[in-house]
C-alpha positions as CSV (number, residue, x, y, z in Angstrom):
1,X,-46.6,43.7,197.8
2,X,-47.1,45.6,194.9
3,X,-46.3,44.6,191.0
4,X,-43.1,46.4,190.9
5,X,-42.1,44.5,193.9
6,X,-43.1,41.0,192.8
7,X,-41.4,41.7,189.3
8,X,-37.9,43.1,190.8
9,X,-38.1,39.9,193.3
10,X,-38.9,37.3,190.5
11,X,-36.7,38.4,187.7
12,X,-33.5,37.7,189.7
13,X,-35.1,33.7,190.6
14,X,-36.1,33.3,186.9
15,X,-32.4,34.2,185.5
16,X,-30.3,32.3,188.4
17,X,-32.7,29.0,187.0
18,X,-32.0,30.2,183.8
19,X,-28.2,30.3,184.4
20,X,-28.4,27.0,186.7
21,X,-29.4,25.3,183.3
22,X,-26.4,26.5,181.1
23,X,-24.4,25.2,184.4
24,X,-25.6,22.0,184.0
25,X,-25.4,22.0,179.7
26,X,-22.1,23.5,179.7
27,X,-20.9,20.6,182.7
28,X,-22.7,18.0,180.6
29,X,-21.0,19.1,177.4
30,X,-17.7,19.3,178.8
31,X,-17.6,16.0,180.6
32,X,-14.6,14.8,178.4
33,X,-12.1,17.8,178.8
34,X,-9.4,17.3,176.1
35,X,-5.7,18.7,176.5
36,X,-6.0,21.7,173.9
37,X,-7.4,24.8,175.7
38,X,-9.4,28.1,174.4
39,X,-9.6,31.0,177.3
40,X,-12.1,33.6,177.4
41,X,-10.8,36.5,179.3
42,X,-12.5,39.0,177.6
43,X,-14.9,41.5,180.0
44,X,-17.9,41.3,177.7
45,X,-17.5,39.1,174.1
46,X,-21.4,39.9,174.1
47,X,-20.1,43.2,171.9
48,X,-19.1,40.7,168.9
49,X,-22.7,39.0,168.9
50,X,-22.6,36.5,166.3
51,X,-19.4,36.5,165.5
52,X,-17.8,35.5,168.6
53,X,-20.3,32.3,168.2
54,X,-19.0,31.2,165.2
55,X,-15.3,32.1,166.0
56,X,-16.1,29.9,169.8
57,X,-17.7,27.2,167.8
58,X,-14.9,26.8,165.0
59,X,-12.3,25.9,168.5
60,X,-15.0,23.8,169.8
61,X,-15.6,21.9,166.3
62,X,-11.4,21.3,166.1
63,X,-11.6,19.9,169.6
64,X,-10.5,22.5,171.8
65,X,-12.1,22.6,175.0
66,X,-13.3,26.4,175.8
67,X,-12.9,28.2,179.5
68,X,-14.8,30.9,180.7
69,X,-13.4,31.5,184.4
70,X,-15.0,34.7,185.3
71,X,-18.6,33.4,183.5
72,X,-20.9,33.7,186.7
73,X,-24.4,34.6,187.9
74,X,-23.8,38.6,188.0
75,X,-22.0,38.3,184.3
76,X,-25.1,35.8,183.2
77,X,-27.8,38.3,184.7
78,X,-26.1,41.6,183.3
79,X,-25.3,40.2,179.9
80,X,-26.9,36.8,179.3
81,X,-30.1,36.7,180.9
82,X,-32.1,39.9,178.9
83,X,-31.2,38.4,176.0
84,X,-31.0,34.9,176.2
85,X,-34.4,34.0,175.1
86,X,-34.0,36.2,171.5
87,X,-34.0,34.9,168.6
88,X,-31.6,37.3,166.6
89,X,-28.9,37.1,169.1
90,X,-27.5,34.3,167.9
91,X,-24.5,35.1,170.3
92,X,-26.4,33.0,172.7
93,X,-26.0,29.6,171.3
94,X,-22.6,29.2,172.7
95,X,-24.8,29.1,176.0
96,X,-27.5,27.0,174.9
97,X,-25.4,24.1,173.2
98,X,-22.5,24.2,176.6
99,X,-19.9,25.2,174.6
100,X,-18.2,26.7,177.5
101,X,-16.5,25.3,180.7
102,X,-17.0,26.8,183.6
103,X,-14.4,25.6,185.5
104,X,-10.9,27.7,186.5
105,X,-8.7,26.8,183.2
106,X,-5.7,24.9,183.4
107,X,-2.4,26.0,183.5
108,X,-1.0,27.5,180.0
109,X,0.3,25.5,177.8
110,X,2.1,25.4,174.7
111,X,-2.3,23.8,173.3
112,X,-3.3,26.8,175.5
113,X,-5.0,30.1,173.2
114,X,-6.2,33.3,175.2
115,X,-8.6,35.9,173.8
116,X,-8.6,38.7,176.0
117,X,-9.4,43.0,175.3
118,X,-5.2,43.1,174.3
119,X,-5.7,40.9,171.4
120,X,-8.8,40.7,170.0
121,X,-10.4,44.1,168.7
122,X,-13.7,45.1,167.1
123,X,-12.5,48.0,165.3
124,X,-12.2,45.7,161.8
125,X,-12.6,48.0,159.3
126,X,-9.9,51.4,160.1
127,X,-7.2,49.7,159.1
128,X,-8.6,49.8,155.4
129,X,-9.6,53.6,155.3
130,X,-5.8,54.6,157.2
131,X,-3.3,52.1,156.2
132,X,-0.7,53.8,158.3
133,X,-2.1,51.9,161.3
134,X,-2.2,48.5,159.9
135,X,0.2,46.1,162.5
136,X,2.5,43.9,160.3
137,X,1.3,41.1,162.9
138,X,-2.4,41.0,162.8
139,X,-5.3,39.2,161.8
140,X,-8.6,39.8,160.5
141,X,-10.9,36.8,161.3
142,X,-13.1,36.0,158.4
143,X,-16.8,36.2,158.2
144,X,-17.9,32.4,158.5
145,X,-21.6,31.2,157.2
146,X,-24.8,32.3,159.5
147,X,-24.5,30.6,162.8
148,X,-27.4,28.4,162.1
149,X,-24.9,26.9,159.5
150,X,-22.8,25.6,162.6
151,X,-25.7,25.0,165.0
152,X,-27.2,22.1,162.9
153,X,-24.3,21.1,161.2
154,X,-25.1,21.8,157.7
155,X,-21.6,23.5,157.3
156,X,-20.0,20.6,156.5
157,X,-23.2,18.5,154.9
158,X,-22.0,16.5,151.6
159,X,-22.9,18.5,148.3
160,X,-22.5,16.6,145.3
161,X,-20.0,18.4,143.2
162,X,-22.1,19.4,140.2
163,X,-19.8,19.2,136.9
164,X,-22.6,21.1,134.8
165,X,-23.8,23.9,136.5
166,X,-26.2,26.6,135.3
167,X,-24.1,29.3,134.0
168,X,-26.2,32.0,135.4
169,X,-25.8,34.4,138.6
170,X,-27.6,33.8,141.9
171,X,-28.2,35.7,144.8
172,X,-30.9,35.1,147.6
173,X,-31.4,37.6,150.6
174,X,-33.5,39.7,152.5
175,X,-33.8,43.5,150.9
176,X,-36.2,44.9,153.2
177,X,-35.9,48.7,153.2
178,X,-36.3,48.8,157.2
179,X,-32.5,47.1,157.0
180,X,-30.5,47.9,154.2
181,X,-31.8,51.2,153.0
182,X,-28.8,52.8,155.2
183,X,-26.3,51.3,154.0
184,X,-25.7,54.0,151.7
185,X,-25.2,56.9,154.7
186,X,-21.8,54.5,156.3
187,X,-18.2,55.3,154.8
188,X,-17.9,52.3,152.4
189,X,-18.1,52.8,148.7
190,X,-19.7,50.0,147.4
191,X,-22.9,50.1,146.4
192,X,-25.6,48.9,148.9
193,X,-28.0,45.5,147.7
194,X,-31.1,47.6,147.3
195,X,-29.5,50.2,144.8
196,X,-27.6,47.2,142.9
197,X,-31.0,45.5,142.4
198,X,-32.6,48.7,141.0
199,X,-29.6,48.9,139.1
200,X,-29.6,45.4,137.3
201,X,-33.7,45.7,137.5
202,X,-33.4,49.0,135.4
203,X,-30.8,47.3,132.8
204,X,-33.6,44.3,132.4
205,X,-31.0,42.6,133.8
206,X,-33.0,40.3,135.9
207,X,-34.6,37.2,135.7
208,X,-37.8,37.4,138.0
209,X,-39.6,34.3,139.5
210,X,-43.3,34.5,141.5
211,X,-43.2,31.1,143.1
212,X,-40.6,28.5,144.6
213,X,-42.2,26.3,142.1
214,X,-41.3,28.5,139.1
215,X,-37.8,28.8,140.8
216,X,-37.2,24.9,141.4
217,X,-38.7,24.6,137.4
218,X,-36.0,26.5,136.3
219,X,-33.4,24.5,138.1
220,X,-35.0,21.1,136.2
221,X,-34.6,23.1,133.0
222,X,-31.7,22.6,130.6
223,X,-32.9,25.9,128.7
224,X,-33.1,29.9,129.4
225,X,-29.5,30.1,131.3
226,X,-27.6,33.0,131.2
227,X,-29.9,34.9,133.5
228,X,-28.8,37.2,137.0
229,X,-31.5,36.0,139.5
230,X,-32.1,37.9,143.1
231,X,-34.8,36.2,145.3
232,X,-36.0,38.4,148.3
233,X,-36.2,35.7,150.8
234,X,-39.0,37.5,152.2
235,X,-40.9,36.5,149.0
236,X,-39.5,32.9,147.7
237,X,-38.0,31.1,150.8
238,X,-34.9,28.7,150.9
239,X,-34.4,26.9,153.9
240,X,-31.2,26.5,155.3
241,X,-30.7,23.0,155.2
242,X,-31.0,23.3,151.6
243,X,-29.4,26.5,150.6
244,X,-25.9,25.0,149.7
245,X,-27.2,22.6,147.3
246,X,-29.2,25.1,145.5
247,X,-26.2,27.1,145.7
248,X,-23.9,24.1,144.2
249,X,-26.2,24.0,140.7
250,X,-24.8,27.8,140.0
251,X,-21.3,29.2,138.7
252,X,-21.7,32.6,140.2
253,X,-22.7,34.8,143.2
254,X,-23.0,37.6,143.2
255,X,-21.9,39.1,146.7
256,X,-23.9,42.2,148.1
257,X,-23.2,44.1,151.0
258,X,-24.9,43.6,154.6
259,X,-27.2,46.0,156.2
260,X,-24.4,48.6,157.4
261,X,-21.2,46.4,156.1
262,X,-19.9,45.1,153.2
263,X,-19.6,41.6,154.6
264,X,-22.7,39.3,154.9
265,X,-22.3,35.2,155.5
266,X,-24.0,34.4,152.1
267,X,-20.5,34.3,150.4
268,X,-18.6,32.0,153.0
269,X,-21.8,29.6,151.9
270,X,-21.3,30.1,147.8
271,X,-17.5,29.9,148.6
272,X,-18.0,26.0,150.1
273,X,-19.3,25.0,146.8
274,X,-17.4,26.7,144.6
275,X,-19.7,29.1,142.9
276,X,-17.6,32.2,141.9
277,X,-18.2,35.6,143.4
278,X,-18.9,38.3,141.1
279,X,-18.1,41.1,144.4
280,X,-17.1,45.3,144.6
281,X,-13.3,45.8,144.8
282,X,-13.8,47.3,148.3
283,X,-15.5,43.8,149.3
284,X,-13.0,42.0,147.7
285,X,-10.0,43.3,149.7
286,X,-11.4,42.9,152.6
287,X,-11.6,39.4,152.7
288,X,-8.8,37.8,154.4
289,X,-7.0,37.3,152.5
290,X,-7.4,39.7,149.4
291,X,-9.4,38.2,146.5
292,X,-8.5,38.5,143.2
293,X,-9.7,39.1,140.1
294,X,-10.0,36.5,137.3
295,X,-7.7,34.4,139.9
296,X,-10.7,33.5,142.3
297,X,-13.4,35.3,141.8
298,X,-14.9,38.3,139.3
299,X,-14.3,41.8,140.7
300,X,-16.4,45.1,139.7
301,X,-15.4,48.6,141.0
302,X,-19.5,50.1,140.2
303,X,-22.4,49.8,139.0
304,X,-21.6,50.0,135.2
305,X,-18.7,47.9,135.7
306,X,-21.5,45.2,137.4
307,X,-23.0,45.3,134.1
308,X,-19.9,44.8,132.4
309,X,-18.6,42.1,134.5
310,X,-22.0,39.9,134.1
311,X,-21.4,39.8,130.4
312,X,-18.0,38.7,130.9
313,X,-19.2,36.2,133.4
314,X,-21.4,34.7,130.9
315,X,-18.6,34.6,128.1
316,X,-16.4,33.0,129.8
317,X,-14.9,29.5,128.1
318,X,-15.4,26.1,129.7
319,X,-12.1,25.8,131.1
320,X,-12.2,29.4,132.5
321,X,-15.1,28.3,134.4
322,X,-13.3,25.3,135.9
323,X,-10.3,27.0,136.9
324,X,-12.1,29.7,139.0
325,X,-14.5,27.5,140.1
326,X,-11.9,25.3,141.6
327,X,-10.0,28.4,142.9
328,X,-13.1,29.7,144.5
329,X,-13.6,26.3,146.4
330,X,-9.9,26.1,147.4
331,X,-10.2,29.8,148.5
332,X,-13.1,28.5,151.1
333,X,-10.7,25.2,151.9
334,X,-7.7,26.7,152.7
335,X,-9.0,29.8,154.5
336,X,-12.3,30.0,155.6
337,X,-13.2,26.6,157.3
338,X,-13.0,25.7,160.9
339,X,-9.4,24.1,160.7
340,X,-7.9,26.8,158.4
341,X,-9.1,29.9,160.8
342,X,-8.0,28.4,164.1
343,X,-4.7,27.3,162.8
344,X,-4.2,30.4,161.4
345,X,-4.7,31.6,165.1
346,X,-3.0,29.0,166.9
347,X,-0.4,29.3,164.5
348,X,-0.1,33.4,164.0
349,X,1.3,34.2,167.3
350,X,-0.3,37.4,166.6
351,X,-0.2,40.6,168.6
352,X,-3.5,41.6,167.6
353,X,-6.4,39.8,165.6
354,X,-9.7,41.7,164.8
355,X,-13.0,40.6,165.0
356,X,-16.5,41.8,163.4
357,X,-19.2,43.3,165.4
358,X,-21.7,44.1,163.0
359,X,-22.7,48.1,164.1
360,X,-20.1,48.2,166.7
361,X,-17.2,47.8,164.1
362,X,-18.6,50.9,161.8
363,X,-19.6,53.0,164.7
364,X,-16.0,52.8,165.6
365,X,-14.7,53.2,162.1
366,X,-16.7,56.4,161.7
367,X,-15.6,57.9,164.9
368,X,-11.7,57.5,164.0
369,X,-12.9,58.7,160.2
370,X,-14.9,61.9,162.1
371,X,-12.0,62.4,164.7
372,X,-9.0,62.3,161.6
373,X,-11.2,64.8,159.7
């Protein structure tokens, strides 16, 4: 037997233990069954990577229990098993924590919710670019926080709600070129988080820190606020199980895009502590729903107005920073948790609802974009 043989023999025996395992996680997880019912019947939710994690997990977190009838070997091999073991495919920890049943579901119910290829869609962003085709009954499920968030239950961790917070702007984040230097070539019109920190860098905007020490220093400090901070978290690292309380001791955020899309999960995190997001106008009416300016958060339309908009961010009165501080925070309360997006989709009846997959969503909205043109 030669290598090729042994490999093409073994690979098959190493993912049906593998998938034997989420059997046996997904059977231990779902011992107590309750009477409210999520069904998969979507051919391949691998498309919506993590996404379709978070979205899973906010059902399983308000006690639904979640089927996956057609989940089997050939499905786990073809679209579980290649991947399973990888750390950015964070799609996969709704196989590693059980979140699924594998049993046949029940029959409907009036607790029963299906997500099949008829009502959930990847193509999130079109509707924004042609508004002729936006359906009066549809639903753009929100970004939530980064799925590690959910995974070890820091979503939800207790953050002392600071009264005096520094009255400077914060935003952590990874700016390597090899993933955000393209953001430029997609069809949105904000600015992309490498040219805004060039931008602010250029204007002496900027407050720079070397070390996590000089960081946490500042933080002590009751002096030099006022200040627009950007850490590279590829340079000054803040774990996750910290990040919301370092968030909590700041007013503002401000929200830059992803690598190929305006959305990234930092602002669902500054949005559950209230800090205020100082985001693009395109950015900004793509949350679901709409924000606002000076009604929950601080809206610029480029890079000038950034400037502009920082200033007026820092003159802002006491009681101005109250108000939108507490209408940030209600913002995250009353649509963004757990609760609020799955009774919005329990509760919608909708005929379609949309769901982000990351490169997937903008390949698709540049082929309608190339195809209308």
């Amino acid at each position: 037997m030669n290598i090729i043989e042994y490999i093409s023999l073994k690979i098959p025996r190493i993912a049906y233990m593998e998938y034997l395992k989420v059997k046996r996680k997904s059977k231990a997880f779902n011992k107590k069954q309750t009477d409210k019912a999520l069904i998969i019947n979507c051919s391949n939710p691998e498309i919506y990577h993590r996404y379709f994690y978070g979205l899973i997990k906010f059902f399983s977190i308000e006690g639904y229990t979640i089927y996956f009838p057609t989940f089997n070997f050939k499905y786990f091999k073809h679209n579980v098993h290649t991947k399973y073991k990888s750390p950015w495919n964070q799609h996969q920890l709704i196989y590693q924590e059980g979140l699924i049943c594998l049993e046949e579901a029940p029959n409907k119910s009036k607790n029963s919710i299906e997500l099949n290829e008829n009502n959930l869609n990847p193509d999130y962003f079109t509707c924004y670019f042609k508004t002729d085709i936006i359906k009066t009954n549809s639903y753009h499920i929100p970004i939530s926080m980064h799925p590690k968030f959910y995974n070890n239950n820091y979503w939800d961790k207790e953050v002392s709600y600071l009264s005096k917070r520094k009255r400077s702007i914060f935003m952590v984040g990874n700016f390597g070129s090899a993933f955000y230097s393209g953001y430029s070539a997609t069809p949105f019109n904000s600015d992309g988080r490498i040219e805004v920190f060039q931008h602010l860098n250029k204007e002496k905007i900027l407050r720079e820190f070397n070390t996590r020490i000089e960081f946490d220093d500042f933080l002590k400090s009751n002096d030099d606020d006022n200040v627009c901070i950007i850490l590279d978290s590829n340079k000054i690292r803040i774990d996750i199980s910290e990040l919301r309380e370092v968030l909590n001791n700041f007013y503002f955020y401000l929200a830059l895009p992803g690598s190929v899309m305006p959305f990234s999960h930092n602002i669902i995190e500054a949005l559950s502590v209230g800090s205020i997001l100082i985001i693009h106008e395109e950015y900004a009416k793509m949350m679901s729903p709409e924000l606002k300016h000076l009604k929950n958060a601080i809206i610029y339309n480029d890079l000038e107005d950034l400037t502009n908009k920082i200033n007026l961010a820092y003159n802002l009165n006491e009681k101005e920073l109250f108000y939108l501080r507490d209408k940030a925070k209600e913002y995250y309360n009353l649509h963004l948790t757990p609760k609020a997006v799955v009774n919005k989709i329990v509760t919608g009846n909708y005929d379609m609802m949309y769901l982000l997959a990351e490169h997937l969503s903008v390949d698709i909205l540049e082929k309608n974009l190339k195809n209308e043109g």
